[in-house]
C-alpha positions as CSV (number, residue, x, y, z in Angstrom):
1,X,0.0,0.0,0.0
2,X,1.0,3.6,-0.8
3,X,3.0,5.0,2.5
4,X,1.2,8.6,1.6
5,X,-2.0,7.0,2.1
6,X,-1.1,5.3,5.7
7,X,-0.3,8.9,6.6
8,X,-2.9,10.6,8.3
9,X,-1.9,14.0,7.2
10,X,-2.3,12.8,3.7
11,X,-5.2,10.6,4.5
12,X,-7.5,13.2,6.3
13,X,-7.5,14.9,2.3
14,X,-10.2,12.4,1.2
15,X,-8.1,10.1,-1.1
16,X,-9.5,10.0,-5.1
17,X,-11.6,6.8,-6.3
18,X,-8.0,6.4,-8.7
19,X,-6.3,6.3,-5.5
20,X,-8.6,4.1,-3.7
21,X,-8.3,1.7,-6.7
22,X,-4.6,1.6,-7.0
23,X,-4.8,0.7,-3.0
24,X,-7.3,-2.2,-4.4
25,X,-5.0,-3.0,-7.3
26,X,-1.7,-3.9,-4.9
27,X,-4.0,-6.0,-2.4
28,X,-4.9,-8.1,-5.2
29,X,-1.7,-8.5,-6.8
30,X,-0.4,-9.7,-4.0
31,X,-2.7,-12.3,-3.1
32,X,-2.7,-13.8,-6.7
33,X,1.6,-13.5,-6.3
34,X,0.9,-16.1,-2.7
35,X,-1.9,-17.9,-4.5
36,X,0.4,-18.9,-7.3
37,X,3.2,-19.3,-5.4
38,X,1.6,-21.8,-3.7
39,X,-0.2,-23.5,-6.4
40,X,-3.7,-22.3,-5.6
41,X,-4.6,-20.1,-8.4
42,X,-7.5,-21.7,-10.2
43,X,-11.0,-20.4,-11.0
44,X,-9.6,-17.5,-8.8
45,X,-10.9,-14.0,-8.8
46,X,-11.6,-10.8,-7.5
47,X,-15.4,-8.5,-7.4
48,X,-16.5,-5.7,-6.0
49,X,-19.1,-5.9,-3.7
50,X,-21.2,-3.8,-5.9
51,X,-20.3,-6.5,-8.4
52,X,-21.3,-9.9,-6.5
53,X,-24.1,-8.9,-4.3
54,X,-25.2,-5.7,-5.3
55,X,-27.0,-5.2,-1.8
56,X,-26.9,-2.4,0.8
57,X,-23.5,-2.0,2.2
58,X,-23.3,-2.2,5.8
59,X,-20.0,-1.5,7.7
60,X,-17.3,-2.6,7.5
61,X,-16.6,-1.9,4.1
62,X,-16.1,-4.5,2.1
63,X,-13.3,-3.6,0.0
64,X,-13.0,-6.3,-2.4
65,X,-14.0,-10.1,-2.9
66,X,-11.8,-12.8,-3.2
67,X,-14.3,-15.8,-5.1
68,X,-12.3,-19.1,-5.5
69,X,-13.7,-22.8,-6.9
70,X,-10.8,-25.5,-5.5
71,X,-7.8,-25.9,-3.0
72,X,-8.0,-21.7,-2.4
73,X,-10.7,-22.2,-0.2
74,X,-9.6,-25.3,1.6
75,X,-6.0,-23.6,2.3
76,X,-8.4,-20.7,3.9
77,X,-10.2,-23.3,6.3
78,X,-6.8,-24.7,7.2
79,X,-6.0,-27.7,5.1
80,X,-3.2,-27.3,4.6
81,X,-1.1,-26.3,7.2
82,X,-0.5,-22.8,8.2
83,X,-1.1,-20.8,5.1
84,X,-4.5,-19.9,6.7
85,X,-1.9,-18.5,8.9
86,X,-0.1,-16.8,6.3
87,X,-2.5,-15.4,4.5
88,X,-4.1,-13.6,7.7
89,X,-0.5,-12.3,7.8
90,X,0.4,-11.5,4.3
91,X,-3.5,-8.9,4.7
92,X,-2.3,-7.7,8.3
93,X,0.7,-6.5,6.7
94,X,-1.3,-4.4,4.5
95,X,-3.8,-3.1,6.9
96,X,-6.5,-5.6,5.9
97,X,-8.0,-8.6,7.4
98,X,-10.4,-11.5,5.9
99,X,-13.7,-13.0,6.6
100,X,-15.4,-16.4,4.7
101,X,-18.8,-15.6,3.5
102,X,-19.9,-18.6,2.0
103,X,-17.9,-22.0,0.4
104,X,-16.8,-20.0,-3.0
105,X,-15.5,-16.4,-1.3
106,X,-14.4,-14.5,1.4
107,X,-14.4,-10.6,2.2
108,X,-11.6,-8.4,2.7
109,X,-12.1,-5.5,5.1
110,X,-10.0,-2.8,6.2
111,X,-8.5,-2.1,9.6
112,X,-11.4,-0.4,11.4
113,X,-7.8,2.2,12.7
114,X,-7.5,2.8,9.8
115,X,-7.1,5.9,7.8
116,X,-8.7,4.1,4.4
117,X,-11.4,2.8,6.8
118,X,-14.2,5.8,5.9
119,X,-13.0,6.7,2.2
120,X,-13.7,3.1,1.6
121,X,-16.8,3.4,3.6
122,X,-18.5,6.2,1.0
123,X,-17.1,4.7,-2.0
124,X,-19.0,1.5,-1.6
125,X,-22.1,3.7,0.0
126,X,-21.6,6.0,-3.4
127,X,-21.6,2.9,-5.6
128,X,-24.8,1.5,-3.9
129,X,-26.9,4.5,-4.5
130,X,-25.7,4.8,-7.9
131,X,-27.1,1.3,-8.4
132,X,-30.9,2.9,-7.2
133,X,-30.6,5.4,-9.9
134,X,-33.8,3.7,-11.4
135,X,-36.9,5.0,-12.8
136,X,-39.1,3.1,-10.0
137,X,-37.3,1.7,-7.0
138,X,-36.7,5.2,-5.1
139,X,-40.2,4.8,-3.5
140,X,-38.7,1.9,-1.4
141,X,-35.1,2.9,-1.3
142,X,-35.1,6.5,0.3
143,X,-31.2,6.4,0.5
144,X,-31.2,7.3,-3.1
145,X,-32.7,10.8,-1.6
146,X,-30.9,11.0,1.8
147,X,-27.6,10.4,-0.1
148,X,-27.7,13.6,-1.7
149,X,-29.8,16.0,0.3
150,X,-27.0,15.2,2.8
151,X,-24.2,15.7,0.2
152,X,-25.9,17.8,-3.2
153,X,-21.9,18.2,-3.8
154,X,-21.7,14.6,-5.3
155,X,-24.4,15.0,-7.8
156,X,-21.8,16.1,-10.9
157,X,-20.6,12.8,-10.4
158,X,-23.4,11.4,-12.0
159,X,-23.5,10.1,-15.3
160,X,-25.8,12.4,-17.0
161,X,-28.4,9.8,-17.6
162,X,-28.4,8.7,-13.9
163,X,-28.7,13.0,-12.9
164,X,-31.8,13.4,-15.5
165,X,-33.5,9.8,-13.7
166,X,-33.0,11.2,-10.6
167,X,-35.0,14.5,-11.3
168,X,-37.3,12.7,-12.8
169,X,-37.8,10.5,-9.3
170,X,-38.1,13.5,-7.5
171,X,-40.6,15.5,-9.2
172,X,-42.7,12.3,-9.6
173,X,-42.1,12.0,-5.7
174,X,-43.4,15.2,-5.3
175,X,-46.6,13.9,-6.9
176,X,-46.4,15.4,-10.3
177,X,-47.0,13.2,-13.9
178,X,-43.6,12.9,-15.5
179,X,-42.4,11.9,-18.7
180,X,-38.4,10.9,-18.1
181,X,-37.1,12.0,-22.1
182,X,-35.0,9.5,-24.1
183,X,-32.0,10.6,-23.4
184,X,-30.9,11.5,-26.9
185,X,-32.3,12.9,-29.6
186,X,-35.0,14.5,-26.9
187,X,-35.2,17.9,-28.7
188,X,-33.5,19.6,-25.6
189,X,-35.4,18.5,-23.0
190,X,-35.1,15.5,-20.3
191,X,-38.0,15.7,-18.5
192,X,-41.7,17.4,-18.8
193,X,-43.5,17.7,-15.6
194,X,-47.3,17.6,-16.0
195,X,-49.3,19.4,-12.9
196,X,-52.8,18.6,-13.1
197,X,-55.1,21.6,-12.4
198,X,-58.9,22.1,-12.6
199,X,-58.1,25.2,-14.3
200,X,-55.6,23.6,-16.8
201,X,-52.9,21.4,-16.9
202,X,-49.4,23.1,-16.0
203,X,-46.9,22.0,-18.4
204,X,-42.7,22.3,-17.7
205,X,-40.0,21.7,-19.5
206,X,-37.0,20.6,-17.6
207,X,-33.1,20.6,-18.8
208,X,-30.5,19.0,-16.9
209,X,-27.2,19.5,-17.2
210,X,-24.5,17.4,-15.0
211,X,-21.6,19.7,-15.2
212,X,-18.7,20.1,-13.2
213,X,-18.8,23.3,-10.7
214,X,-16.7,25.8,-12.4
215,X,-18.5,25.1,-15.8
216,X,-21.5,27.4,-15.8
217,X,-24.2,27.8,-17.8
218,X,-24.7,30.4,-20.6
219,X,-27.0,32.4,-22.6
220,X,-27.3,30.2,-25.1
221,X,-28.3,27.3,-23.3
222,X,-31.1,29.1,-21.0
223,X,-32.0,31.0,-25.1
224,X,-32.5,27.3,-26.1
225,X,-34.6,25.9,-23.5
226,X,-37.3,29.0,-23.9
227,X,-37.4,28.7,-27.5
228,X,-38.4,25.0,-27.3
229,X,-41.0,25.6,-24.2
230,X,-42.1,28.5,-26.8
231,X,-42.8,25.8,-29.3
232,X,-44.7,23.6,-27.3
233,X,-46.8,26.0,-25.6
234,X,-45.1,24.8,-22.3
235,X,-46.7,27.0,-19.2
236,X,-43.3,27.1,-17.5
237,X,-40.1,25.9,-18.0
238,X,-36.8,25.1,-15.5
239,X,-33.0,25.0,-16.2
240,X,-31.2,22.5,-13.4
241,X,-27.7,22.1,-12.9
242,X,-24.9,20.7,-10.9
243,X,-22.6,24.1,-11.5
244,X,-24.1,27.8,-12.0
245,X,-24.9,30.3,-14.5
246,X,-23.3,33.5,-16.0
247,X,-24.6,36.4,-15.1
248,X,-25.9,37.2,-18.5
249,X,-27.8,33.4,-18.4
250,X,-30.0,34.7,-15.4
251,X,-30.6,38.2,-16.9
252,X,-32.0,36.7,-20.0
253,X,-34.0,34.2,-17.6
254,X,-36.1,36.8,-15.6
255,X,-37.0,38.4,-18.8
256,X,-38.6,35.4,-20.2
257,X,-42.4,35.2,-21.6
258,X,-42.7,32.2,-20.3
259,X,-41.4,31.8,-16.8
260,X,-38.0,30.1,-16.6
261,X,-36.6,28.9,-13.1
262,X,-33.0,28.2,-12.8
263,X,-32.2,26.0,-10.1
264,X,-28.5,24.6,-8.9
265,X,-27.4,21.1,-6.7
266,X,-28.1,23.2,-3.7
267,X,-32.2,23.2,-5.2
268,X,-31.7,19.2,-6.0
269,X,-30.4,19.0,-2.3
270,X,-33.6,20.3,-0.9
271,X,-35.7,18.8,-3.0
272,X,-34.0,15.2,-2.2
273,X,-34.3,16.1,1.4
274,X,-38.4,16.5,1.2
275,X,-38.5,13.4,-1.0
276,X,-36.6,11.6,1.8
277,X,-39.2,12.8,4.2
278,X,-41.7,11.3,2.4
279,X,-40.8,7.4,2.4
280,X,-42.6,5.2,4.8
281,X,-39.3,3.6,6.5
282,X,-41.1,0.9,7.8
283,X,-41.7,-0.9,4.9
284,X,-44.8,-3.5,6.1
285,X,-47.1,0.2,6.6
286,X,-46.9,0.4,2.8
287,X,-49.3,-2.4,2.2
288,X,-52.3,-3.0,4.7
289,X,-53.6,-6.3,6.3
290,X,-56.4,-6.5,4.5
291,X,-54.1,-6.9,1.4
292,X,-52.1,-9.2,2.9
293,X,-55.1,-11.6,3.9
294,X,-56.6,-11.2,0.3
295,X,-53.2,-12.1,-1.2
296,X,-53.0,-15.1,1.1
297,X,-56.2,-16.8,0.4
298,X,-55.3,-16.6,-3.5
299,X,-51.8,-17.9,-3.5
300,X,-52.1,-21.4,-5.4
301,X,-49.8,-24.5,-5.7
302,X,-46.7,-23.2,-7.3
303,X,-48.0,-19.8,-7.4
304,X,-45.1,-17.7,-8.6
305,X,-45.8,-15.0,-6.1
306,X,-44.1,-17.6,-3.4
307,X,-40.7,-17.5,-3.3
308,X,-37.4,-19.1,-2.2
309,X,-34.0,-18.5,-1.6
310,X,-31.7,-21.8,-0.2
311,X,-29.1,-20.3,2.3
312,X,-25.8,-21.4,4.8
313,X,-22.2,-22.6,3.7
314,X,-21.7,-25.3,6.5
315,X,-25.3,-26.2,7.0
316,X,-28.5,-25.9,4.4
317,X,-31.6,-23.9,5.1
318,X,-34.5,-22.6,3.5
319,X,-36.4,-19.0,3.3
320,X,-39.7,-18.3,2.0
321,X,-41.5,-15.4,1.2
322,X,-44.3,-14.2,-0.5
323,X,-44.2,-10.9,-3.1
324,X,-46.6,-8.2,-1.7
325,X,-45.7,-5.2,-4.5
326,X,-43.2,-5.5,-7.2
327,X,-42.1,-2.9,-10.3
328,X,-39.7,-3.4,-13.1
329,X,-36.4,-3.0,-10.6
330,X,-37.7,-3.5,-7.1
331,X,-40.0,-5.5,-5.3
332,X,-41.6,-5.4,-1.5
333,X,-41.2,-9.1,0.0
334,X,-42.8,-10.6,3.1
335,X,-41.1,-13.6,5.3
336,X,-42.8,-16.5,5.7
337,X,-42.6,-19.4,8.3
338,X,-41.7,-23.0,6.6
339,X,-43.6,-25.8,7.5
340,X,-41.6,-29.2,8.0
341,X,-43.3,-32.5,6.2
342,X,-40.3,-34.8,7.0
343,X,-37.1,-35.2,9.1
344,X,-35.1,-37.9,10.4
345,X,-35.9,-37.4,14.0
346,X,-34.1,-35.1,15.4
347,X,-35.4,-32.6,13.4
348,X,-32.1,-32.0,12.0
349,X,-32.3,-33.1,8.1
350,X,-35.3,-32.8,6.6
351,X,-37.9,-30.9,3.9
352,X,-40.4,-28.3,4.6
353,X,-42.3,-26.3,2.2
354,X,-43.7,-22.4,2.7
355,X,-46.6,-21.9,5.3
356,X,-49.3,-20.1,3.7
357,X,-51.8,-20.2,6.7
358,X,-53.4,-17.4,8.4
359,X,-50.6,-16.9,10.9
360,X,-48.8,-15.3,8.2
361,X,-50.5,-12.2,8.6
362,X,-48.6,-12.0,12.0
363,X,-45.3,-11.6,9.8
364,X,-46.6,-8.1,8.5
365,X,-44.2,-6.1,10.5
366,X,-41.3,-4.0,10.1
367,X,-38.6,-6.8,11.0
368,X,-40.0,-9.3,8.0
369,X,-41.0,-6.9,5.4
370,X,-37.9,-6.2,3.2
371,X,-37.1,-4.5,-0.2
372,X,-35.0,-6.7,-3.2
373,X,-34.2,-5.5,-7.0
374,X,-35.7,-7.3,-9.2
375,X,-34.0,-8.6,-12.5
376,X,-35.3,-10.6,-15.2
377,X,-32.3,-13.0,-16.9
378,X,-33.3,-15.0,-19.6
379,X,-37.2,-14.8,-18.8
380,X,-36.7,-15.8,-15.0
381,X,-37.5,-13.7,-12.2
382,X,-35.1,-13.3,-9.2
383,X,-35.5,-11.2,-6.5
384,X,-31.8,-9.9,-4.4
385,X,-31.9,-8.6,-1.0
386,X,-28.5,-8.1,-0.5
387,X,-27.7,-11.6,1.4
388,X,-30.5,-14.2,-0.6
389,X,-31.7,-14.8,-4.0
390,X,-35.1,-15.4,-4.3
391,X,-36.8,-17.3,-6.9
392,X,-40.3,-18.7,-7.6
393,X,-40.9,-21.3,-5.5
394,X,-40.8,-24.3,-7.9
395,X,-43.8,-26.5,-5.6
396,X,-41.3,-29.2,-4.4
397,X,-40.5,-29.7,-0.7
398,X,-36.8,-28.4,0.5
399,X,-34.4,-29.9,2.2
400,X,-32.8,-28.8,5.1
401,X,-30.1,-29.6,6.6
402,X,-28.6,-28.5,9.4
403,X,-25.8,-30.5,10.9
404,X,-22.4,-28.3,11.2
């Protein structure tokens, strides 16, 4: 590791992302140097955690993940003699230390002394709410709000596409009818805003432009936006960006036949904040038990709205839940207890299947109700909250096992 990062002088300046990564970069390297030298490089790699799970960071921060299929793992569980030991070592030395997650990978953590410890910490928090920039799973992930009401400075590191999706979140959080633009060939403008009125619909044209601080907007651009919200017979218009304007932009704004609004990160920042507000934190008050009893009583055999996710490394168990609300990136999921139908016993091996029955309207509280992105691969639906992988449940009982 870079001795001008280990100093605290140097340290307390925030290192860059390109700094951070070169850090990441020598860790690697080095473990793949001992790996090889010790004959245990294969189907050996590294991931972010952004990469592999793609779930809410927690701390510490995971700073990258070490996935391995063969004798990698076994000389990590101490097969063979000592370079468990080693390995802990050869991490110390760096100012890292390791933990197994599951048979096929292990996390590696930073020193919680030291002085990567935090700049690690709001990379990975910055990557995860990049991942939320979606155009429907803010309603249930309010971080993607918090983030940058807290810090509006961060918002010129959006891509520009991920800056117009996230105003176009937030004025639909605000409970206006938006229309998020195309992202090319748009005519000039990202998003309209539609504000229904029972004296006439309110029409805005928004323009967004993700620029860095010290590149303001001009005359031109602002000229631009009015003449478009001119041709459209737009009621109002509205200029956002992540730097300023020239002096000569906002002159030619307050002039404007149609009224213009020019609005900055600091704007965004509020904005994000009242959005943030807005979202229910406990997650099982966004559906009602009423809802829940209805869906209940028509869930059938195989019904794809049960799922199930298999979990454990050294034993095997089973969690099933049911889908209360789902959109095209996120979905609300609810716990549900398992029902064993076999065992050998000692209720140690066994199979169960999901437990549909009225107690399940118990579960509808905040501790069982939980958020997962949704993705769609190949036609199947899978469901990721961060630690399980839930997919239609498929009818047949699961086994369990859980002997250590």
């Amino acid at each position: 590791m870079s001795d001008e990062l280990l100093n605290p002088s140097v340290a307390a300046q925030s290192p860059s992302d390109a700094e951070l990564d070169v850090v990441v970069n020598d860790l690697q390297r080095s473990i793949q140097e001992w790996a090889i030298r010790h004959e245990l490089w294969f189907d050996c790699g590294f991931k972010s955690f952004a990469e592999r799970v793609g779930g809410e960071p927690g701390e510490p921060p995971v700073v990258t993940i070490l996935h391995f299929d063969g004798d990698l793992g076994r000389a990590l569980d101490g097969d063979f003699h000592g370079l468990d030991i080693e390995f802990f070592d050869l991490l110390a030395r760096q100012g890292f230390w390791y933990e197994r997650n599951d048979s096929a990978s292990v996390y590696l953590y930073p020193e919680d002394n030291s002085p990567l410890f935090q700049p690690f910490l709001d990379r990975e928090n910055w990557q995860w709410v990049c991942g939320l920039v979606q155009q429907d799973v803010a309603d249930v992930y309010e971080e993607l709000y918090s983030y940058f009401a807290r810090r509006p400075e961060d918002l010129h590191r959006l891509t520009w596409r991920e800056f117009e999706t996230l105003l176009f979140r937030i004025f639909q959080a605000q409970g206006f009818t938006c229309e998020l633009g195309p992202g090319s060939n748009d005519g000039g403008i990202d998003v309209r805003v539609l504000q229904r009125d029972p004296l006439g619909d309110i029409l805005t044209l928004v323009q967004a432009k993700r620029y860095s601080p010290k590149n303001k907007i001009d005359l031109s651009a602002v000229a631009a936006l009015h003449g478009v919200a001119d041709v459209e017979a737009a009621q109002k218009s509205m200029f956002v960006t992540t730097s300023d304007y020239l002096p000569s932009a906002r002159k030619f704004a307050g002039r404007t036949r149609i009224p213009m609004k020019l609005t900055t990160s600091a704007d965004v920042s509020e904005w994000c904040q009242e959005a943030s507000a807005g979202i229910i934190r406990d997650k099982s008050k966004l559906v009602t038990r009423q809802a829940v009893a209805s869906l209940l009583q028509s869930l059938t055999f195989r019904d794809p709205r049960i799922v199930h996710a298999r979990t454990g490394y050294s034993v095997l168990t089973n969690q099933f839940s049911i889908i209360l609300k789902e959109t095209k990136h996120a979905a609300l999921l609810m716990a549900i207890p398992a029902k064993t139908i076999s065992d050998d016993g000692y209720g140690q091996r066994g199979c169960e299947v999901p437990d549909t029955g009225p107690a399940c309207l118990d579960r509808l509280t905040a501790d069982t109700v939980f958020r997962a992105k949704r993705t769609v691969h190949d036609g199947k639906v899978s469901y990721w909250d961060g630690q399980n992988l839930y997919t239609a449940w498929d009818g047949a009982p699961a086994s369990f096992d859980l002997y250590d």
